[in-house]
N, C-alpha and C positions, 0 to 999 in steps of 0.2 A: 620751467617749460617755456620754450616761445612765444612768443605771441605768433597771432593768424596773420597772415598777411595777405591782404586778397591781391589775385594776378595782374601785372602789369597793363595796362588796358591796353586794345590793339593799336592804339593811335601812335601811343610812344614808339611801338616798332615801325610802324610805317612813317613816320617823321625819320627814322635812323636810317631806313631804305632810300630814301629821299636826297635825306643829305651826302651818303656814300656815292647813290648815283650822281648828285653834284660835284663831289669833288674828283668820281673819275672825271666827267666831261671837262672839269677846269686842268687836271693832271694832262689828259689828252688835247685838249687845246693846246698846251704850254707847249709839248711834245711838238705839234703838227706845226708851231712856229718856229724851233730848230732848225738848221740846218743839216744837210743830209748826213754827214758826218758824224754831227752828232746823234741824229736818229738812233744812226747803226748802230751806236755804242752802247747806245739807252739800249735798243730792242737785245742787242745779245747782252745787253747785263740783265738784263728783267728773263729772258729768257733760261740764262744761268743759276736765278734763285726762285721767283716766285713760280715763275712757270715751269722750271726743269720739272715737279713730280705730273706736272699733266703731259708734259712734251713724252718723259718717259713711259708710262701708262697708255698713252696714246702710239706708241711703238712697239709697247709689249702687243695691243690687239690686234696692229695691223701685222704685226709677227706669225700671231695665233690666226688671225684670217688667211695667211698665206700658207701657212702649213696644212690648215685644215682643207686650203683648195686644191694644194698639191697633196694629200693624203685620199682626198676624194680620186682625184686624178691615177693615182698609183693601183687603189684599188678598183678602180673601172679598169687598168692594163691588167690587173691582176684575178678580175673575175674572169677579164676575154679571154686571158692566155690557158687557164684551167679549163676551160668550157673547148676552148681549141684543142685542150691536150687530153680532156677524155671523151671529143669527139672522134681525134685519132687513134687513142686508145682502142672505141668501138669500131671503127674503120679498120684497126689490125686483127682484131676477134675475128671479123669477119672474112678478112682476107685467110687469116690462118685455117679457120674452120671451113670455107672453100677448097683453099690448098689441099686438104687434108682429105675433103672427100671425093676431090679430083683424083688423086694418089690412090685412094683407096679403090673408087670407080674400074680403075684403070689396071690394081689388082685382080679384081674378081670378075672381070670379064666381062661381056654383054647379057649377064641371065640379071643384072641388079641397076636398079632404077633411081636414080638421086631423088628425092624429095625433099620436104618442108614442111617440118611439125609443128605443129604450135597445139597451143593449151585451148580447153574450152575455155577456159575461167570461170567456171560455176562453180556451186559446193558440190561436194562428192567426186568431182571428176578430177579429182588430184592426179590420179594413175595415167590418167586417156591423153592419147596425141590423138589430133586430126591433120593427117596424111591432105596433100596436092596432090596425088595420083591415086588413079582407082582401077576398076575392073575394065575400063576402053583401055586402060595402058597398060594391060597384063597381070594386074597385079592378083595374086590370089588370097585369101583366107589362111589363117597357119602360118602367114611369109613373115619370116626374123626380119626386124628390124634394127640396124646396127650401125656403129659410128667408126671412126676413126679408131676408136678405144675399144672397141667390142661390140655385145648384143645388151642394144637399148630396147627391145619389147617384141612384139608380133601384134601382127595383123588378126582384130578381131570379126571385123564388118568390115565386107569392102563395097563400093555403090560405083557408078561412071563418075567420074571427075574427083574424088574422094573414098576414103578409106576409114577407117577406124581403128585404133591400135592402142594396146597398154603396154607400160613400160615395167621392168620386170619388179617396180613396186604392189603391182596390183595383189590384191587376194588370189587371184585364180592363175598369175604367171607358175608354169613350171618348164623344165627342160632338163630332158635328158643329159648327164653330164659326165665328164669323165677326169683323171685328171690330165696333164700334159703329155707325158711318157705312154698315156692307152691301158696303165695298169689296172686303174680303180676305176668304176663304174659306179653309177647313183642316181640320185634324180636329184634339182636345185629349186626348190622353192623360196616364197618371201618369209623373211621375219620378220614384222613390223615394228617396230621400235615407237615408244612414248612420243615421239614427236619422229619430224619427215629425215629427219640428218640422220637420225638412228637407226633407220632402216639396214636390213643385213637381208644376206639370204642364207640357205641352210643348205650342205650337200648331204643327203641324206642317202641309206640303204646302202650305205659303203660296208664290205666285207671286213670282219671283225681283225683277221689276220695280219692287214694292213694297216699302216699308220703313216699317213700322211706327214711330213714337217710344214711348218707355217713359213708361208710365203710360198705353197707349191700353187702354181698356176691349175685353174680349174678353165675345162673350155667345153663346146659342146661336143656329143659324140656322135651324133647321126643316127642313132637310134630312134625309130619312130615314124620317122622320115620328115619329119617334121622339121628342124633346124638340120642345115649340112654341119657337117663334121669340121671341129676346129677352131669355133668361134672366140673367142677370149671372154669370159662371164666374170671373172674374178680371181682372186688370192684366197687362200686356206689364212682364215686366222687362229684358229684354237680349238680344242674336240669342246661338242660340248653337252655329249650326251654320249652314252655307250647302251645299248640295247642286250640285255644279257653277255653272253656271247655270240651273239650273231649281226651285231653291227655298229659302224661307228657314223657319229653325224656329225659334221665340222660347220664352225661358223666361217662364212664365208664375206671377204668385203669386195664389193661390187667393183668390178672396172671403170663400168659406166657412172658418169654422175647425170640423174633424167634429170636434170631442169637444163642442161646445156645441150640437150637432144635436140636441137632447130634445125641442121641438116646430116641427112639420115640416108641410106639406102637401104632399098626393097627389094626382096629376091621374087622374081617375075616367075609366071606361072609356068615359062617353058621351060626354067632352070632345076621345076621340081622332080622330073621324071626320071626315075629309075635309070635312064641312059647316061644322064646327064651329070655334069662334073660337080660331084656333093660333098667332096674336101677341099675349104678354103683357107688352109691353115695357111698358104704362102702368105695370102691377102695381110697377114697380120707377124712382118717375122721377130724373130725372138727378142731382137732388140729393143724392140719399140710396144712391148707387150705390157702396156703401165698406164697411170691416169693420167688427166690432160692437164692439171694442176702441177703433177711431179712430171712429165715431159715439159712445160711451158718451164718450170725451174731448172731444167736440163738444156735446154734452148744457147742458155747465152755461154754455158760450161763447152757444148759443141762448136759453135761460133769462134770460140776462144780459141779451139782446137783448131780449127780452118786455118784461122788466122796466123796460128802461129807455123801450120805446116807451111803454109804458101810461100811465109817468109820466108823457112825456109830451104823451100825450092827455089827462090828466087836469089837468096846468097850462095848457091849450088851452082846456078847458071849463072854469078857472077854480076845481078841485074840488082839495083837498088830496092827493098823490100815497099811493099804497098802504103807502110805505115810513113814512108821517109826518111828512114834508118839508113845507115852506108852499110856496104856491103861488110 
């Protein structure tokens, strides 16, 4: 075994510190009496061997410092550019859903009122819009509420300046319904689904005889007096009940999606009178009788279409097409 050997005392290492730092200063004097020539030759040979691993190491971080400021930099243009592109994103929403209830307005005439729903945000009030128009602007009690896509609710409460409405999620939404053709007659209530995306409605008290196919358009029928005739509520998905023989009940999926209900039109109190024009089925024609999810996907397929008649008409008339193409 060993013998113990006690630790160097500190003195010997600082005498060693001592004499190192003397003989740089005598190496660096020698140096600073050169001539310049020689300097340079010393500092790039010293630089070549002792110092190359700090020269390099010290390259590597000014590397890594420079990437990391231009990485900081890239991603400051690349937060602003995202935050610009679904500001404009919301800017097109907007525009579209304008567009859309400009178009629609301008369908159904002066008996309907544009509005602006919005949510209470409480609990329980999942169902309820709160309408910007109320009973000083015509509005009545009963009055369908509906979008671009269809019927989003009715008017429950109406007050001056404000209204009150549920949208056809509610427990108590029903309406009279029929299907597209006028054959089948029924009534359309909610089905609540386990969570709010589940939701369905039911067309029920459909005549046994009849059987509807899936994907037949269900709309309102003016029954009631209540909603005009025509409105677009939804699509037939699948029976899913049969009452002896005396009737069939279909699940039905909504046209409407409520949470994108934010501008809406109100059928006004002088629109509801027995005199008055109570089928709005042009308002909605048959092309465009679908959700705002699969129209927005149909969007850039029509555009396409534009694009390429225009062309060409434009090689028809002989004139270079829009895109820059020769004739």
């Amino acid at each position: 075994m060993a013998g113990y050997s006690s630790p160097e005392p500190a003195s010997g290492g600082l005498r060693r510190q001592i004499w190192g730092a003397f003989v740089v200063l005598i190496v660096a004097g020698a140096v600073f009496t050169l001539p310049d020539p020689a300097k340079e030759e010393f500092a790039a040979v010293l630089r070549n061997s002792a110092l190359a691993p700090f020269i390099g190491l010290n390259s590597v971080i000014l590397d890594a410092r420079a990437r990391a400021i231009e990485t900081e930099a890239l991603r400051g243009v690349a937060d602003s550019l995202t935050a610009e592109l679904l500001g404009r994103r919301t800017l097109e929403e907007e525009n579209r859903r304008l567009r859309d209830l400009l178009l629609l307005s301008e369908r159904t005439g002066p008996h309907w009122l544009p509005a602006e729903a919005l949510r209470p945000g409480t609990q329980g009030s999942e169902s309820i819009l709160l309408l910007d128009v109320g009973a000083d602007d015509g509005i009545r009690e009963r009055a369908p509420v509906v979008t671009r896509e269809g019927l989003a609710g009715v008017v429950r409460i109406r007050r001056d300046g404000q209204a009150v409405a549920m949208d056809w999620t509610h427990p108590e939404f029903a309406a009279a319904a029929m299907s597209e053709d006028g054959l089948t007659d029924g009534i359309v209530e909610v089905a609540r689904g386990a969570f709010r995306e589940e939701d369905r409605l039911t067309f029920k008290g459909t005549p046994f005889n009849t059987v509807l196919d899936s994907g037949t358009l269900i709309v309102t029928s003016g029954r009631g007096g209540v909603f005009p005739r025509g409105i677009p509520i939804g699509h037939v998905d699948r029976v899913i009940a049969v009452e002896g023989r005396f009737e069939r009940n279909y699940q039905v999926t909504p046209i409407v999606d409520p949470s994108s209900a934010t501008l809406v039109l109100v059928e006004l109190e002088s629109g509801s009178g027995a005199d008055a024009l109570r089928d709005v089925t042009s308002a909605w024609p048959v092309g465009e009788r679908m959700r705002a999810d699969v129209r927005a996907r149909m969007i850039p397929l029509w555009q396409d279409s534009v694009r390429v008649l225009r062309d060409s008409l434009d090689r028809a008339l002989g004139r270079a097409p829009a895109g820059g193409g020769g004739p």
